[in-house]
Every structure is written in C-alpha cells, then in structure tokens.
py3Dmol code that shows the C-alpha trace and the ligand (Angstrom):
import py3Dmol

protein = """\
ATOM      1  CA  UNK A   1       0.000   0.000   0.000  1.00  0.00           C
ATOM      2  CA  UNK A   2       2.872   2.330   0.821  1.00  0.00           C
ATOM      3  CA  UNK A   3       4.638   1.575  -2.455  1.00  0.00           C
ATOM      4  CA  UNK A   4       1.286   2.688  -4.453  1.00  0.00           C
ATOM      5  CA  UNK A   5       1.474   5.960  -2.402  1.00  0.00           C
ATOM      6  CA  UNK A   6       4.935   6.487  -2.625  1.00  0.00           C
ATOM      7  CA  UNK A   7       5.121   5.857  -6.231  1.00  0.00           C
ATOM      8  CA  UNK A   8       2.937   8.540  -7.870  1.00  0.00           C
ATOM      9  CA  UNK A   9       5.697  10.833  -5.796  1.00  0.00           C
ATOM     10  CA  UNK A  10       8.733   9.746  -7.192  1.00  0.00           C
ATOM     11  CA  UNK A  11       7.661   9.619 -10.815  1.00  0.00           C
ATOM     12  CA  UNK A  12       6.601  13.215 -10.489  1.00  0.00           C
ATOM     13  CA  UNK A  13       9.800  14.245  -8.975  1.00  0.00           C
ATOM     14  CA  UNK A  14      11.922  12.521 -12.226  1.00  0.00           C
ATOM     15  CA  UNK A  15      12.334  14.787 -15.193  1.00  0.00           C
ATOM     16  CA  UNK A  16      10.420  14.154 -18.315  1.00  0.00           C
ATOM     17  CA  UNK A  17      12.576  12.496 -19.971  1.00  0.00           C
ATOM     18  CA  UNK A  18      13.792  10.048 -17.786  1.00  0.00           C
ATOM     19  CA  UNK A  19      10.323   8.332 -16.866  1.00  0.00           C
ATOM     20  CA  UNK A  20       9.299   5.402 -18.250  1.00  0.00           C
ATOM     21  CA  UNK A  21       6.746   4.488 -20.596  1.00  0.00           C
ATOM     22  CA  UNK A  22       3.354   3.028 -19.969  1.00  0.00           C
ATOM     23  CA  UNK A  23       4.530  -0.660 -19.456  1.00  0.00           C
ATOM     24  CA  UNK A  24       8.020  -0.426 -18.825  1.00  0.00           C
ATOM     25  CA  UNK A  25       9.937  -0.191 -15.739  1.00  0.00           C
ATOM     26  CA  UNK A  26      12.566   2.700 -14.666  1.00  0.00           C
ATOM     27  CA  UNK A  27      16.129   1.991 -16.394  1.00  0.00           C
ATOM     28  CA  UNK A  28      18.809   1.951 -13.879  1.00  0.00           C
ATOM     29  CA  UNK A  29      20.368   5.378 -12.962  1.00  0.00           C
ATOM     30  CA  UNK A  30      23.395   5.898 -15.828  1.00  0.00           C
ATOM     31  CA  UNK A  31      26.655   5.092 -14.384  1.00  0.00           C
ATOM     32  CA  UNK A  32      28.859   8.596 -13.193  1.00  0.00           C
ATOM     33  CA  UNK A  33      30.849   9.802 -15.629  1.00  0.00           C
ATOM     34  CA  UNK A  34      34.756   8.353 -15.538  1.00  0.00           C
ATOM     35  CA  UNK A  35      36.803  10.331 -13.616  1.00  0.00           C
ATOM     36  CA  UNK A  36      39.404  12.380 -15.213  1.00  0.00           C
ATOM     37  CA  UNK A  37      42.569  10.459 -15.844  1.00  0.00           C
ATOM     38  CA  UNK A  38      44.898  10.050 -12.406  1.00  0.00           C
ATOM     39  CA  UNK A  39      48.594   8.637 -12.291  1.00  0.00           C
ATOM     40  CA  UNK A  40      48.768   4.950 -12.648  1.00  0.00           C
ATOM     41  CA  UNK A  41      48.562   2.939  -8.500  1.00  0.00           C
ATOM     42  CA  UNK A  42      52.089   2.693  -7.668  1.00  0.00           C
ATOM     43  CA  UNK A  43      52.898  -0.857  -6.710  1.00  0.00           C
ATOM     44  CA  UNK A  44      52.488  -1.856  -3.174  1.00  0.00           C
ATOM     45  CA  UNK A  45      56.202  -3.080  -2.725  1.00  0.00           C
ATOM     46  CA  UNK A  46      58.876  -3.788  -2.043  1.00  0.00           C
ATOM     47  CA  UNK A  47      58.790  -0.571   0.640  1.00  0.00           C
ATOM     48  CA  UNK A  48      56.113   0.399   2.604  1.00  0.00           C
ATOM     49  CA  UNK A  49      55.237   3.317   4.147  1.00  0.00           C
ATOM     50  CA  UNK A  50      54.704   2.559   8.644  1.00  0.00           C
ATOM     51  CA  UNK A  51      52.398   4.425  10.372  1.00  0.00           C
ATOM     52  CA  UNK A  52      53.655   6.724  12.378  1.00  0.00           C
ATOM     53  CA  UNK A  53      54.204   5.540  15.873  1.00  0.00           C
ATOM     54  CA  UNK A  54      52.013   8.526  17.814  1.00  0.00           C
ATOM     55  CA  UNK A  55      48.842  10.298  17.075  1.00  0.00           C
ATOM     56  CA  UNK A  56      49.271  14.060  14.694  1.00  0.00           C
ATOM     57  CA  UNK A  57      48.836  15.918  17.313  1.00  0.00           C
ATOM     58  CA  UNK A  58      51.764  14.248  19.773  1.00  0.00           C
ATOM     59  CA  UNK A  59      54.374  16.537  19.245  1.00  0.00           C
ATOM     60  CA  UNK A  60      52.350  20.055  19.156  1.00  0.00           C
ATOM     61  CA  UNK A  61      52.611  22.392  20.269  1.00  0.00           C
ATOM     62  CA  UNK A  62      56.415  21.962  19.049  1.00  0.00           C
ATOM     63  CA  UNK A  63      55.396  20.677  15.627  1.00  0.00           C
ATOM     64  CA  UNK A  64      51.494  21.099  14.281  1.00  0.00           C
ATOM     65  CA  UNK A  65      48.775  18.189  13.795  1.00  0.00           C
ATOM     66  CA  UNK A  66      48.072  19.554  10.108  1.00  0.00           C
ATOM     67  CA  UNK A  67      51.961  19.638   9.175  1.00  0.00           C
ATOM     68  CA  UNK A  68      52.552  15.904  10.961  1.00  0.00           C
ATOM     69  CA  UNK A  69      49.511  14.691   8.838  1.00  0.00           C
ATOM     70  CA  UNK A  70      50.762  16.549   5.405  1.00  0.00           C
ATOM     71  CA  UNK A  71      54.314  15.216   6.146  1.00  0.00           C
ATOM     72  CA  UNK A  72      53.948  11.753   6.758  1.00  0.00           C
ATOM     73  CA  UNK A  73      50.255  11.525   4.910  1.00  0.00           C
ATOM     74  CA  UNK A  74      51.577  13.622   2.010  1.00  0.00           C
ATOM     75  CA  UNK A  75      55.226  13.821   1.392  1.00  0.00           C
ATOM     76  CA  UNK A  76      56.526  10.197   3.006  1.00  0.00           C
ATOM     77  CA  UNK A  77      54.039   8.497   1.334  1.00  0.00           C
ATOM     78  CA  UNK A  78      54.661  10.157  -2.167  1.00  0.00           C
ATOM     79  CA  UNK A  79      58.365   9.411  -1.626  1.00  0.00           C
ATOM     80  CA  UNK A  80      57.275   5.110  -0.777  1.00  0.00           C
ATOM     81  CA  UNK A  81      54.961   5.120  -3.898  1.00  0.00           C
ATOM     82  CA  UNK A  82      57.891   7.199  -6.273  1.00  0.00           C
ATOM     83  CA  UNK A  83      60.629   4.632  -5.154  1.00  0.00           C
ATOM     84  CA  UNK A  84      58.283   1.830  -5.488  1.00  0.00           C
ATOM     85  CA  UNK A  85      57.663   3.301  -9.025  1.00  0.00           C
ATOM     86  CA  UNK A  86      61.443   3.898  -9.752  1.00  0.00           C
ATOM     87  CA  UNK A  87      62.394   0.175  -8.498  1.00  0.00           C
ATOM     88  CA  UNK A  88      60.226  -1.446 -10.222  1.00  0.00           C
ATOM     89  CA  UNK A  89      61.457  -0.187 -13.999  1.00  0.00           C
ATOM     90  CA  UNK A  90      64.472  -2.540 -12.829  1.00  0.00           C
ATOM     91  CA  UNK A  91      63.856  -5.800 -11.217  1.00  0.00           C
ATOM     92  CA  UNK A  92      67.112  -6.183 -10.107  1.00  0.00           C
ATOM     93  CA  UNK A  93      66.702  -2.683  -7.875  1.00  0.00           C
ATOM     94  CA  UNK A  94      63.947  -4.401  -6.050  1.00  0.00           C
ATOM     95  CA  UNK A  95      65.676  -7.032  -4.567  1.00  0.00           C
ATOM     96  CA  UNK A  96      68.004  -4.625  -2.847  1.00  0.00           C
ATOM     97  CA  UNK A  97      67.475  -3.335   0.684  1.00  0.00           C
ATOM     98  CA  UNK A  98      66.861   0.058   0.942  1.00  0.00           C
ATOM     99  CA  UNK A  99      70.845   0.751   2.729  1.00  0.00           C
ATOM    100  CA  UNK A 100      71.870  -1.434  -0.038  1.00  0.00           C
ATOM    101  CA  UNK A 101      70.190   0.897  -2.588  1.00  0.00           C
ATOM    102  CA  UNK A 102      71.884   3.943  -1.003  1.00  0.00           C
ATOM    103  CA  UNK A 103      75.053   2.424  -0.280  1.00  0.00           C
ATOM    104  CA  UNK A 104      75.534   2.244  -4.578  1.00  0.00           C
ATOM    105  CA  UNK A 105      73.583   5.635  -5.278  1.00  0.00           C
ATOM    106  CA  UNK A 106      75.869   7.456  -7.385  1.00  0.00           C
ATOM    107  CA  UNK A 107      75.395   4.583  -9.934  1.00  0.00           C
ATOM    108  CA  UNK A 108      71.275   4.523  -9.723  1.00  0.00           C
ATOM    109  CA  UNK A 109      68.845   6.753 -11.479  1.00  0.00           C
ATOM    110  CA  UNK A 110      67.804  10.370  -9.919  1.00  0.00           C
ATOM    111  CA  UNK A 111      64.857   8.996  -8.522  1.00  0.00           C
ATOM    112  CA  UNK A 112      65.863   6.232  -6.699  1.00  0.00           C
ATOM    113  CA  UNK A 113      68.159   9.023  -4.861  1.00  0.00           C
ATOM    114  CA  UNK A 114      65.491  11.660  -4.643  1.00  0.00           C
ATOM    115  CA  UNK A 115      62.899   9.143  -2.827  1.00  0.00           C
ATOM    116  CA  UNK A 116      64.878   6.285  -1.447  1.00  0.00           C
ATOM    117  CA  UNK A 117      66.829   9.138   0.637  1.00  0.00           C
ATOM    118  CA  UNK A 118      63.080  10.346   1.157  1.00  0.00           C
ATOM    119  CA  UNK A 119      61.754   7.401   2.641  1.00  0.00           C
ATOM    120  CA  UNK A 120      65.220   6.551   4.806  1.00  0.00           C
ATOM    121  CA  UNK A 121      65.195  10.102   6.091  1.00  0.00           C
ATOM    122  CA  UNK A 122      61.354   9.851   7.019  1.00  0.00           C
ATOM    123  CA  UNK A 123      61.381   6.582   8.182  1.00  0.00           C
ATOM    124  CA  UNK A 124      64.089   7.591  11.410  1.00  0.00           C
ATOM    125  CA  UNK A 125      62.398  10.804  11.256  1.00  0.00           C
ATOM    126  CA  UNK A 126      59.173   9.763  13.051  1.00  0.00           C
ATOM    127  CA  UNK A 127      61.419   7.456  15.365  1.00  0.00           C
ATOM    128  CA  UNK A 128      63.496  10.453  16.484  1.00  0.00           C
ATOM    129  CA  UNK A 129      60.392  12.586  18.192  1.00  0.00           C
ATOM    130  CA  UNK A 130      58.188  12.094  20.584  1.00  0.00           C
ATOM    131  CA  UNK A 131      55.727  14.344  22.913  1.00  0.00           C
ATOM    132  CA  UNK A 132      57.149  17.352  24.439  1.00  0.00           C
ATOM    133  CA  UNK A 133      59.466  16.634  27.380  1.00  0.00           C
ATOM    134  CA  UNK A 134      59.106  12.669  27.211  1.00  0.00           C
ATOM    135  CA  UNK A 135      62.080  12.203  25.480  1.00  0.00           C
ATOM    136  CA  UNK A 136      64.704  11.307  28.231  1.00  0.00           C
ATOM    137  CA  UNK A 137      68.340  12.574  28.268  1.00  0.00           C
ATOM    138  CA  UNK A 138      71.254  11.214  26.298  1.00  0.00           C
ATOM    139  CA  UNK A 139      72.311   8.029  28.054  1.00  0.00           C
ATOM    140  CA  UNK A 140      75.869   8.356  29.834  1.00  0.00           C
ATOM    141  CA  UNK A 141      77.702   6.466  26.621  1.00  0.00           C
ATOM    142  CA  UNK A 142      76.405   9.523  24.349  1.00  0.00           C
ATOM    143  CA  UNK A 143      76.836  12.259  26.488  1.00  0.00           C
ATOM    144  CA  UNK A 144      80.297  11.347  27.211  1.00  0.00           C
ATOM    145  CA  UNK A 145      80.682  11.432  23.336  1.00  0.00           C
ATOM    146  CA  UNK A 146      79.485  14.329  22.790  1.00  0.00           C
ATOM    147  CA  UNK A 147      80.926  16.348  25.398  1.00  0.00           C
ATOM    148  CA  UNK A 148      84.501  14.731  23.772  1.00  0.00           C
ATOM    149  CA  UNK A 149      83.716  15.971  20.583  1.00  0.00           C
ATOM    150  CA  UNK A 150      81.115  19.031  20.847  1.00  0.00           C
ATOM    151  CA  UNK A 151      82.759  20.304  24.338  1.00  0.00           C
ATOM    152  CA  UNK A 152      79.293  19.741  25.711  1.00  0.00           C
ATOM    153  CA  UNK A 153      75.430  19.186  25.134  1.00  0.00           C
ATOM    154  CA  UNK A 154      74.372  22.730  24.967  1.00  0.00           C
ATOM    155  CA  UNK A 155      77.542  23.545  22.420  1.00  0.00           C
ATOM    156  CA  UNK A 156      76.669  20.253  20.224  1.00  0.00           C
ATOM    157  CA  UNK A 157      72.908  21.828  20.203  1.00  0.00           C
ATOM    158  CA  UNK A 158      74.441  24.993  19.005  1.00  0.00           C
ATOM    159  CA  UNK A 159      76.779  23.715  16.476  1.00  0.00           C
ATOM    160  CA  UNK A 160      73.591  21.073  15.502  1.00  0.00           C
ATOM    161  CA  UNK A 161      71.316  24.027  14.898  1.00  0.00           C
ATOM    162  CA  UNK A 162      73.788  26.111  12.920  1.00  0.00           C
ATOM    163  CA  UNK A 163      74.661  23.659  10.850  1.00  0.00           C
ATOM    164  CA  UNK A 164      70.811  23.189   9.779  1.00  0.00           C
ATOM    165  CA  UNK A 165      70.452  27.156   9.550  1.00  0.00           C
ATOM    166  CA  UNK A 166      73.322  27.145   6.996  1.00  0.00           C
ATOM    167  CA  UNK A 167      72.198  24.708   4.843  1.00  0.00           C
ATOM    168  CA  UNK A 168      70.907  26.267   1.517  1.00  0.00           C
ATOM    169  CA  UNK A 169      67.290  25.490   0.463  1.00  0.00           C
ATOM    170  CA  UNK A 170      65.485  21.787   1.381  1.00  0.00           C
ATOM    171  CA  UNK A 171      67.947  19.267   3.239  1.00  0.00           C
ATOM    172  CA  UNK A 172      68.856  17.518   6.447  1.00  0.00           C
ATOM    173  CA  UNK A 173      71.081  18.196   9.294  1.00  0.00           C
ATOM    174  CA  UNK A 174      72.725  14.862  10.711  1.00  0.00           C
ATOM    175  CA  UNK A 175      74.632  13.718  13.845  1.00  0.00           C
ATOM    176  CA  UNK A 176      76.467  10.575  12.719  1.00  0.00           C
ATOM    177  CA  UNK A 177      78.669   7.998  14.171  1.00  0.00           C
ATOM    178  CA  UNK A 178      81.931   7.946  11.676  1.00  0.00           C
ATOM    179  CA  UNK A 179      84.285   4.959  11.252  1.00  0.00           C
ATOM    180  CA  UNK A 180      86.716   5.599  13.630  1.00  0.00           C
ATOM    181  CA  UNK A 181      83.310   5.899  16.569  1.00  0.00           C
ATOM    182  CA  UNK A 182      83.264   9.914  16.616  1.00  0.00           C
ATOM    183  CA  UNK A 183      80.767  11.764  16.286  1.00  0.00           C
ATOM    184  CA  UNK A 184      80.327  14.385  13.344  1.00  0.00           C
ATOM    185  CA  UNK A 185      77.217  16.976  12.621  1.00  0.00           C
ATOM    186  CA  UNK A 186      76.853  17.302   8.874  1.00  0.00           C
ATOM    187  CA  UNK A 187      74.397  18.196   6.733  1.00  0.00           C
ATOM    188  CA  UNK A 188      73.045  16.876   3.442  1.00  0.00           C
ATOM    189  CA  UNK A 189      71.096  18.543   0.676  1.00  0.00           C
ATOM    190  CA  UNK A 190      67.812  17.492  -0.580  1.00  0.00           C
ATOM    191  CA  UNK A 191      66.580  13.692   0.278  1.00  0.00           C
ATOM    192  CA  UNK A 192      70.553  12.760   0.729  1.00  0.00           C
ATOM    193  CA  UNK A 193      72.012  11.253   3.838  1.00  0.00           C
ATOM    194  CA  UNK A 194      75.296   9.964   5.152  1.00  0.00           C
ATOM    195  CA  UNK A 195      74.974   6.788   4.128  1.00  0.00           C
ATOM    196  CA  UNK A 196      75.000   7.356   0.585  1.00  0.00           C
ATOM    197  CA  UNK A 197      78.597   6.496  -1.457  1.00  0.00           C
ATOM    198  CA  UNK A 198      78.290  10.692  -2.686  1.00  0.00           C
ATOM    199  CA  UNK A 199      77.968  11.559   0.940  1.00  0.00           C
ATOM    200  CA  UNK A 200      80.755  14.441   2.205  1.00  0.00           C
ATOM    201  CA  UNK A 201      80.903  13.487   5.479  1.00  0.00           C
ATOM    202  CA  UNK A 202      79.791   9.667   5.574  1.00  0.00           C
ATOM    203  CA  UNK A 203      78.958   7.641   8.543  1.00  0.00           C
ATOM    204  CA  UNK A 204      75.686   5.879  10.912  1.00  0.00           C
ATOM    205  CA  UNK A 205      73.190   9.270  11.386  1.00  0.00           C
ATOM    206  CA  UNK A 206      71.548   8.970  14.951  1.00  0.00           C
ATOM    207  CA  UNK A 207      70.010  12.150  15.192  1.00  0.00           C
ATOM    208  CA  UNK A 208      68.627  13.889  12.366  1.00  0.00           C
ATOM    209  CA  UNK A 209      66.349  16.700  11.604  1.00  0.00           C
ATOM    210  CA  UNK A 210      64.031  18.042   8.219  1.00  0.00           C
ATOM    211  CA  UNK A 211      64.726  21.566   7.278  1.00  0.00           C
ATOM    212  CA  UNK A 212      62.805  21.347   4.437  1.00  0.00           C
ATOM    213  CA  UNK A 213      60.146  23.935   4.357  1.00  0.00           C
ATOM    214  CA  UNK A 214      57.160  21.292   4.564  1.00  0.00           C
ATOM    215  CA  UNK A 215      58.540  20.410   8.264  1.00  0.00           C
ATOM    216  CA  UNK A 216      57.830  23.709   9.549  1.00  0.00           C
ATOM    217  CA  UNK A 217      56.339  26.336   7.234  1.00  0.00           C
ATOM    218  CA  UNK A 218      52.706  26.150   8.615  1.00  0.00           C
ATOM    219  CA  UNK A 219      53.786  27.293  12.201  1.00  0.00           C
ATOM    220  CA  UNK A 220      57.157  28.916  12.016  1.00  0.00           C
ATOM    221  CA  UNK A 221      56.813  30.233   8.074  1.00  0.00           C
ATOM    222  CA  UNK A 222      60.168  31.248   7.435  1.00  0.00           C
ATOM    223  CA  UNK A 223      61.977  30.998  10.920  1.00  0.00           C
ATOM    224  CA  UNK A 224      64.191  27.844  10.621  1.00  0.00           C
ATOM    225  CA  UNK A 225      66.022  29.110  13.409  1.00  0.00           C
ATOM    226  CA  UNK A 226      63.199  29.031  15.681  1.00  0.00           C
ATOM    227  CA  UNK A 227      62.155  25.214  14.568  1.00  0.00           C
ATOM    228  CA  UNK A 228      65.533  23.931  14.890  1.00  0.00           C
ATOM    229  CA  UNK A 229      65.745  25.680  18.329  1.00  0.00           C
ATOM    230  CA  UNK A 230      62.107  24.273  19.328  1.00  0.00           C
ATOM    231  CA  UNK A 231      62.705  20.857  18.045  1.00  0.00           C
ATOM    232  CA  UNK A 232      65.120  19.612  20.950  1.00  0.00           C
ATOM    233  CA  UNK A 233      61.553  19.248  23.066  1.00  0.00           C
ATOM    234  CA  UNK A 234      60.415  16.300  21.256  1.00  0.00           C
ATOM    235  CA  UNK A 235      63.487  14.545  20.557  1.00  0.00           C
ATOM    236  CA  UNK A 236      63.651  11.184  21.899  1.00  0.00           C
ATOM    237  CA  UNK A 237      67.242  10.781  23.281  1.00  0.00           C
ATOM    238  CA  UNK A 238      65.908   7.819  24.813  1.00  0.00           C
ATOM    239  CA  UNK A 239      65.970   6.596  20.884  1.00  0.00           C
ATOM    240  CA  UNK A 240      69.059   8.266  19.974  1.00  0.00           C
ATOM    241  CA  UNK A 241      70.917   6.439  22.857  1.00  0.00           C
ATOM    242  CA  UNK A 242      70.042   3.356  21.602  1.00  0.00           C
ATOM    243  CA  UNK A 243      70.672   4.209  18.420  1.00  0.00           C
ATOM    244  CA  UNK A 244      74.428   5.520  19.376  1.00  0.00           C
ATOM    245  CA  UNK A 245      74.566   2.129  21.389  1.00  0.00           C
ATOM    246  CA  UNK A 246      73.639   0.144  18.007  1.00  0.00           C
ATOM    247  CA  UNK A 247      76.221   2.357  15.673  1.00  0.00           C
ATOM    248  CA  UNK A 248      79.319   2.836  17.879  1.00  0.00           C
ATOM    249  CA  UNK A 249      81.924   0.662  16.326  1.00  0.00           C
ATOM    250  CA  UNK A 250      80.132   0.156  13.303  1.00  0.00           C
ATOM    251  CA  UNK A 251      81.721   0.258   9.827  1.00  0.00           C
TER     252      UNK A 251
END
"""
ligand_1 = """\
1
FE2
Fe 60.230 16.019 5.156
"""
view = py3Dmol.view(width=600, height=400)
view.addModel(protein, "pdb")
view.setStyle({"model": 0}, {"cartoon": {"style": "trace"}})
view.addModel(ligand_1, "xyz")
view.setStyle({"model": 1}, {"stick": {}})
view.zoomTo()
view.show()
C-alpha cells in the first residue's frame, strides 16, 4: 500500500525524460561519468610506508597536527609510492634493501636518490620525536661522546642548529657515528644522507632533523632558526641512545 502511495511521488519528482513508458519499468540510474585520468597505483612493494608511531597531534605544540599529517600523509608516502615506481622499472633494484640501494647511489637513477633518501630520512624521522618533554636525556655512553667531541650538550645543540640554519634550500642536518666511533654533525642537501657512497661526510646518522620547508612552514613560516631551536623538546634521546649504542663501532 505504501509503495502505491509512494510511487505517484517519485515519478513526479523525475524529469520528463527520464520516466518510463506506460509498461516499462525505470532503467537503472546511468553510471557517473569516468573520472578524469589520475597517475597509474604505484605498486604496493617492495617498501612500505609505517604508520607513524604517535597520534598528529603528539608533538604540538612543538610541531602542528596539520603539518605531521601533510608530512607523513603527504610527502613520506609520495616518496614510498615514487621509489616503489622507480624500483620497479628494474627488477634487479627491487631485490636490494633500501641501505643497499643507497650504499651504490651514485650509480642509480635520480629517482631512486630523490625518494629512497626520502623514505630513509622519514622513516628515522618519526622514530626520532616524541611528545614534548618525554624524550629522556642522552644516556651516559652519548653524552660522554658528545661532550669529547662538541665540548658539551648545549655547544653540540648549538653547532647542531647552525649547521641546519646554513644549509641552503630543502635538506637535512645529521649527527652521525663515523668509522673511527666519533661523532660528526653534517648536513646533506635534498633527500641525501650519510649513508649514501656521494655523501661528504659519511657515517651511521643517529640524530637527524628536516629543514625542508614542509617540516615547519605552517607554524614557524620562514623561521628555521626558531624550529631547529624548538625541536630539541620532542626529541627522543631515549631513541638516539640506543641508536648511538647500536652504531658505535660500526663500519
Ligand atoms: Fe620532510
């Protein structure tokens, strides 16, 4: 009975054209038109993009829920899906490890470089911060190392951020274990990192941190300075120790 009510309704809602004849039922809505064309699904593997290992909003007020969400949402994962891309136009890239890839990177193509140095550098990023204040203190091993080769913690932090103020455009500043167990800041331009064979100053990075725009711009716009200076809140020396722990003595 409600269907014979109803029904008298919906046909005089339809436009003229679409009703039905006497005798025939309603054709099925047409299908939505095909969306416009979109680049082709990168390939799932061989890398993978984590998830990051706190909520957006864990680090604010030091770093922004929007810019954690663009960064890892946005940039990492076009950096997994590009390298996933570039890797698989070679089958014998994809069999490599990631280190392995950058260990050989003056011999690879651009992009391999570009996003494989992408997705190492993001993929320590994430494991270097945590919420304001959690983040422990260097563990006796590392703070003895730095105070031999920075003089002490508040110089390394100076020498750390200066180092990431002076490098030009998009990069990475770096604290790395060298061969010979010392430590070294250095910084990188681009997605390039200390472990790759074109690396200036080459060694295991421990500590590193994005001065690309995208890291910051949303809350600090154009003061780097003030990031960098910020950023020792949420970095997990509780990490970094362990990391130091897992480097020192390592070729
Ligand atoms: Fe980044």
């Amino acid at each position: 009975m409600r269907a014979l009510v109803l029904a008298p309704l919906i046909f005089a809602a339809m436009p003229f054209a679409a009703m039905p004849a006497a005798g025939q039922t309603a054709a099925p809505p047409a299908a939505p038109a095909a969306p416009a064309a979109t680049p082709a699904e990168a390939p799932k593997g061989p890398h993978a993009l984590d998830p990051l290992p706190y909520s957006f909003d864990a680090l604010a007020p030091v770093i922004d829920a929007e810019t954690m969400r663009l960064h890892w949402g946005a940039h990492h994962r076009a950096y997994v899906d590009n390298l996933n891309r570039a890797v698989a136009e070679n089958p014998a890239l994809a069999k490599l490890s990631l280190e392995e890839l950058l260990a050989r990177i003056s011999t690879l193509p651009k992009a391999v470089r570009d996003n494989g140095g992408g997705h190492w550098n993001h993929r320590l990023f994430w494991t270097l911060m945590t919420a304001p204040g959690t983040g422990g203190q260097p563990s006796p091993a590392l703070l003895a190392a730095i105070t031999r080769d920075f003089g002490s913690l508040p110089a390394f932090r100076r020498q750390f951020e200066q180092a990431g103020l002076r490098q030009f455009g998009s990069g990475w500043v770096w604290l790395v274990v060298k061969a010979d167990g010392t430590l070294a800041i250095t910084s990188t331009p681009n997605q390039d990192n200390p472990l790759m064979d074109t690396a200036e100053v080459k060694g295991r990075p421990i500590l590193g941190n994005d001065v690309w725009e995208h890291a910051y711009y949303l809350s600090y716009r154009n003061r780097r300075g003030e990031y960098l200076q910020k950023w020792w809140d949420v970095v997990n020396w509780n990490q970094v120790s362990l990391l130091f722990a897992d480097a020192n003595g390592r070729p």
